[in-house]
Structures are given as C-alpha cells and as structure tokens.
N, C-alpha and C positions, 0 to 999 in steps of 0.2 A: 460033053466035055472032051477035048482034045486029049487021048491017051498018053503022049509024049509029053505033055504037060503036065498032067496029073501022076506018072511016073519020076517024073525031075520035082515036081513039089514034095513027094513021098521019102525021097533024097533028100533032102535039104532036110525036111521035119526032123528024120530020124540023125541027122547027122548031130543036127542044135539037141536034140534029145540027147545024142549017144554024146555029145562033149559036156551039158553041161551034171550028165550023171558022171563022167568019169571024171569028175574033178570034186568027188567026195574024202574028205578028211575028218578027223578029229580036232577038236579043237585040243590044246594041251591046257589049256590055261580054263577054259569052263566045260571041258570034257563029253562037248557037243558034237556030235556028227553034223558036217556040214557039205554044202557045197559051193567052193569061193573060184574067182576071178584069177588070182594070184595070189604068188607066196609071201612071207611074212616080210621077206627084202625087197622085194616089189612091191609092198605094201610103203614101207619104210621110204623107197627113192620115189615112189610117184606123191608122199606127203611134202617130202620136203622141197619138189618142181613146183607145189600147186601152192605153196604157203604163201610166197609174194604174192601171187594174182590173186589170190581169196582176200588178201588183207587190202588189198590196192581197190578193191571192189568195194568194198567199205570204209572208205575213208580212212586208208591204210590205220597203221600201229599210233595208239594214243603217245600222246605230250606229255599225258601224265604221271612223272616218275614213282609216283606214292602209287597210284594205282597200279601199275606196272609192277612195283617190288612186290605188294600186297597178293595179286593175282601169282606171281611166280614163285612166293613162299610159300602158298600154301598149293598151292599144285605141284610143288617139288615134295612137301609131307607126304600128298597123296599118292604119290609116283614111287617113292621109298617103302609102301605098305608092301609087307609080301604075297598077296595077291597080285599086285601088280607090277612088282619088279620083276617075279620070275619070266614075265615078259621080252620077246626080243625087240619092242619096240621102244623109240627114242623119242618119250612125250618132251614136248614144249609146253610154255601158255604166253600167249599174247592178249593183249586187250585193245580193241580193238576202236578208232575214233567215233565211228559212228553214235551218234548222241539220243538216235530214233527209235532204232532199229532194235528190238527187246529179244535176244535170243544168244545163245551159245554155241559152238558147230567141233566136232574134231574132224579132221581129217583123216587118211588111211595113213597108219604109222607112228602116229604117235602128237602129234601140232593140234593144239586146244585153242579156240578161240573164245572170246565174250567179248560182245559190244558194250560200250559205256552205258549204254541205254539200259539192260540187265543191271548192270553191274554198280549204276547208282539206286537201283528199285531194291537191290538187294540190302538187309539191316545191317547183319551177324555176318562175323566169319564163317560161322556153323552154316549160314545157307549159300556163302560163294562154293565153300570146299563141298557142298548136297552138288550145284552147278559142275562142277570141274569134273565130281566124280563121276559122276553120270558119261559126262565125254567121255572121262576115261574109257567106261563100261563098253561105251561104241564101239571102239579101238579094240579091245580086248576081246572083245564076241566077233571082231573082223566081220561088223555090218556092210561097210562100204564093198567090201570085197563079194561077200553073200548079195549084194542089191546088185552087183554087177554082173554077177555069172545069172541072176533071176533074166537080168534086162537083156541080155546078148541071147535067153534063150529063148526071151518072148520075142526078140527081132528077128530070132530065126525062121519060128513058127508063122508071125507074119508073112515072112516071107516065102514062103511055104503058100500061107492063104493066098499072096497075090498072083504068084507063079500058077497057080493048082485051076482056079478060078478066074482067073483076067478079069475078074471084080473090084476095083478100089473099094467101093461100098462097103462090101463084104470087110476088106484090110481094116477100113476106119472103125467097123466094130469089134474086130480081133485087138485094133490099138487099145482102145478103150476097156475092154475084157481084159486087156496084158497090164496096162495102167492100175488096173482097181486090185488086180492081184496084188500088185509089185506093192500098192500104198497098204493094204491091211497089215504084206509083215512089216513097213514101218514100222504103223501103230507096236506091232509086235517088238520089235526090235527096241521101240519108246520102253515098254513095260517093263522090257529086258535088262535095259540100261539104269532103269528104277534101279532093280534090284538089286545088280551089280555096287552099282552108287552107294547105298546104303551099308552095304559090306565095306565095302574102299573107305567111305567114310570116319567109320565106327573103327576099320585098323589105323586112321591115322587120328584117334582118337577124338573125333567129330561127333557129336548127340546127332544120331539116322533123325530122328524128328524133325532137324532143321529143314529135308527135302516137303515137309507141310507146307514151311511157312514159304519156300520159293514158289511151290503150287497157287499160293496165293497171290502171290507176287503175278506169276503168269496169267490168273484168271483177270483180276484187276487190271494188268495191260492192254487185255485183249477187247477187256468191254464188253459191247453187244453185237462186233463185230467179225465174231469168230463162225467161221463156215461151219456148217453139219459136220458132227464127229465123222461120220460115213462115210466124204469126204476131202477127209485130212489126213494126213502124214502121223500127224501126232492127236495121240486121245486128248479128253477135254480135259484140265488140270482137276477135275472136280472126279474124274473116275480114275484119275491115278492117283489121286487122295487116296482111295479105297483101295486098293492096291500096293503102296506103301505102307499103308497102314499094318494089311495083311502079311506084309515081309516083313516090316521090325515085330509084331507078333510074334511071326512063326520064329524068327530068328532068337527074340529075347524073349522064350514064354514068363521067363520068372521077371519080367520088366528092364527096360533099359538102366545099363547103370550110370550111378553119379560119376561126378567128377570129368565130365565131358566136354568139351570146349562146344557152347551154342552158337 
C-alpha cells in the first residue's frame, strides 16, 4: 500500500472522528448526551426551507379543512404540554394529500407531517395526538440532527477507506457496514420516540394506550409486505407493542388514570 496514501486516509479518519466527537452536547430537554449536526436554530431554519418540498413531494397539503383544524388542534394541545414547550423549537402540523402513503414524518425544528392515508386508518383522537406525539418526540431528542452528524462521519470513514486502499470494493462494504449502523439507531430513535410520545400524550391529557391501537393500525397497513425487522428503519409494530406497553407500566405502576380523552 502506497504510504502517502495510507497517511492522508489516516488524516481524513481521524479528522471525521475528531469533528464528529467534538460536537457532543447535552440534550436539555431529555438530558441525553449527544452528538448532533447542528444547533437548535439550525435545526429550526433548515425545517422550515424543507417544509414545502417535503409536502410538494406528497401531494402537497390536503383540501381538507376539517382534517386540517383536526390535525392542528390537537397537535397545538400537544405542543402546550410542558415537556414540550420548554423547547426552542416552532412545531407546526400539516396533513398531508397523499391518500396512499400510511406514515407520519417531522422534520428538524419543529413541522409534523401525516398523510391522509394514516390519518383516515386512524379511529380516535387519542390515536392521531399517540401519531403527532411521537413526532414530536423526534424533534425533541434532535434525531435528525444525531442521524446527520452519524452520516457525515460514516462518509468520512469511507472516505478514508477509498483514499487508504484505492479499493471501491472495499468502499461498497464500508457503505453497507455505515448504512446498517446508521438504520439500527433508527430503529433506536423509533423506541425512543414511543416513549417520549406517551409522556407528551398523557400531559396533554391523551389515554398512552391509544399508541396500541395506532400499532395496529400500522401492522394491518403493512400487510405481509413489510421487509425483515433487521432491515428497517423502523421495528415491527408488534415489538413496539411490547415496548409501549412496558413504558405506560413503568410510568403508571398504579394503572393509567380515568377520565382521559381515547
């Protein structure tokens, strides 16, 4: 191996190493040591550049005004909880036209999306505000921020591999090794947003249980057509069953209480 090459790849590694450890913070808001992309205002102005072309990609912002108030009333209750007002970010909710397309998305900053296609599978208000909250949760744990300082350090590393070795070969299995990392904290980031959600929920006066009945919602969507958990971004709706379940436990050992909007 070419020593001036394997020197400058050595460079590059340690550089993507040395930036994306020195961009460790706390989170304020779930008290997690992290390490993100950007800051909370960069979080904020890069949500609200990408909100049009995300909605415009799906068949922009529904026609429908009842669903529109619907989606916006109750995602402004959950934005009001004090978990998540003490936040700097500027949540929205949109609904979005797509009629197919079964899923929810936030953005970094604060902008909540759900497609119609969710959004008519869903019963109860108690399971849109399980939906919304969960986004929230995204937002709040600054996922998008965390999946991008992951991604800039696996490009680095790559880079590093193709520089160090003049292999592509080599590159394509570093991609792939970089890829399956980055999807497990998905999945991770998925569990996370559970939990969160159920908290968010239950402050803006929501029964946590209604996140069941959307679980089912999402398995029944998906059919027999859902790739290998191992695979995916997100776990199977049937093992976040068990996982929800386990946070309204731990949270309400003495049982959930009455009088909760379902």
């Amino acid at each position: 191996m070419n020593r001036g090459r394997l020197v400058l790849a050595l460079v590059i590694a340690l550089v993507a190493v040395a930036g994306y450890f020195s961009r460790t913070t706390v989170n304020p808001i779930t008290g997690e040591t992290q390490r993100v992309a950007m800051s909370p205002e960069e979080e904020v102005a890069l949500g609200l550049r990408a909100a049009p072309e995300m909605a415009a990609q799906m068949g922009g912002v529904s026609r429908n005004a009842e669903a529109r108030t619907l989606v916006q009333r109750v995602g402004a209750r959950l934005a009001r909880t004090p978990f998540a007002a003490q936040s700097p970010y500027r949540f929205s909710f949109h609904v979005l036209a797509d009629p197919q397309t079964v899923n929810a998305f936030a953005l970094p900053g604060g902008p909540v999306f759900i497609t119609d296609g969710l959004l008519r599978r869903l019963r109860t208000e108690g399971e849109l505000a399980s939906v919304l909250g969960h986004e929230i949760g995204h937002v709040l744990a600054r996922h998008s921020s965390e999946r991008l300082a992951k991604e800039q350090l696996t490009q680095g590393l790559i880079s590093a591999v193709i520089v160090g070795t003049g292999d592509y070969t080599s590159a394509q299995i570093a991609q792939v090794a970089g890829s399956m990392i980055n999807m497990r904290y998905g999945r991770a980031d998925e569990l996370e947003s559970d939990a969160l959600g159920v908290r968010i929920a239950f402050e803006a006066g929501y029964d946590p249980r209604a996140m069941m009945g959307v679980m089912e919602v999402l398995a029944k969507a998906s059919g027999g057509s859902r790739q290998p958990e191992f695979a995916s971004t997100h776990p199977a709706p049937e093992n976040r069953q068990a996982r929800i379940k386990e946070e309204i436990a731990k949270r309400f050992p003495s049982g959930v209480p009455d009088g909760l909007v379902k």
